[in-house]
N, C-alpha and C positions, 0 to 999 in steps of 0.2 A: 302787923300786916303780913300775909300769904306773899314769896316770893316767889311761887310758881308762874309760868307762863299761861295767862287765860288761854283756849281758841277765839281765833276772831269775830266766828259767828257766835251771835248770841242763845245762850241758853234754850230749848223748845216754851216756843209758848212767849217767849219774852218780845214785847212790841220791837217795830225798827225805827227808825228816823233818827238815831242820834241822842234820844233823850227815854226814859225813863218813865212813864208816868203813875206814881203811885198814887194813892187816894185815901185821901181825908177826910173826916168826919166820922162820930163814935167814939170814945177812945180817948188818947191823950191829944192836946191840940198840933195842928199840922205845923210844920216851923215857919218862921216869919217868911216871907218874900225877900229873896237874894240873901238869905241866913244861910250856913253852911248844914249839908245833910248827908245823909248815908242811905244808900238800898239796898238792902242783902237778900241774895236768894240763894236756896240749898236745894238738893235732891238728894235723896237716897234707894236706893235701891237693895232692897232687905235679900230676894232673891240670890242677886249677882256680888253683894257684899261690896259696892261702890256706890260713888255716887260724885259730886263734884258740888264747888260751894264760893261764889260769885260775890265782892262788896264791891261797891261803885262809892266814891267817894264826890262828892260838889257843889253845886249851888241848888238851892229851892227854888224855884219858880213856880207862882200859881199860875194856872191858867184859866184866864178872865176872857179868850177869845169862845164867844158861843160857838161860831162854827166850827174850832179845836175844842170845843169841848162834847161837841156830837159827834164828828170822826173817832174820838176816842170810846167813846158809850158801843160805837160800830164795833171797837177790835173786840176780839174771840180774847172772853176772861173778864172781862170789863164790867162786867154785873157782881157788886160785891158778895163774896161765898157766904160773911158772917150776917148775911142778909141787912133790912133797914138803909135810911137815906145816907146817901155819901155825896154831895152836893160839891164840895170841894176836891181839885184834879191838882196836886203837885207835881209838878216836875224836875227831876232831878238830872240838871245837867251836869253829866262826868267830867273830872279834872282827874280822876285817877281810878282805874279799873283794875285789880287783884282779885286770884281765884287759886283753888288747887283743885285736883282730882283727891278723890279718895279710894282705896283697893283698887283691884283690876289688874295688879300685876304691874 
């Protein structure tokens, strides 16, 4: 685990409310309902020779409610990049948030 101090706001681009919502389907199977999970997200910055690198550690949750599952289809990013159907919406509720910066001085 990264003993750096995250910022409090979240990464560009990265949803709010509390929770996480990655997406399943494709791929290896998504983890069970209330199974323990992890979310990690990186940037790098080739130019500026930085970047910083984000794991969320917690519980799985699917999300079965239709109307949180059209809010989320709404946020900006939410159409999967690797294309094909992604029908299943995990959420990953945090129990523990570690990050570091990378270069920059």
């Amino acid at each position: 685990m990264c003993e750096s101090l995250v910022d409090p706001a979240p990464p560009p681009g990265a949803p709010r409310g509390g929770a996480t919502p990655p997406r399943g389907g494709g791929g290896p199977p998504p983890p069970p309902h209330h199974s323990p999970a992890s979310f990690q997200i990186d940037h790098l910055d080739d130019r500026l020779s930085e970047g910083w690198s984000v794991l969320m550690v917690g519980t799985a949750q699917h999300v079965e409610d239709v109307d949180e599952q059209e809010r989320l289809l709404g946020l900006a990013g939410a159409t999967p990049w690797a294309g094909g159907s992604r029908p299943l919406w995990v959420r990953v509720v945090p129990d523990e948030v570690t990050g570091r910066r990378i270069g920059g001085g």
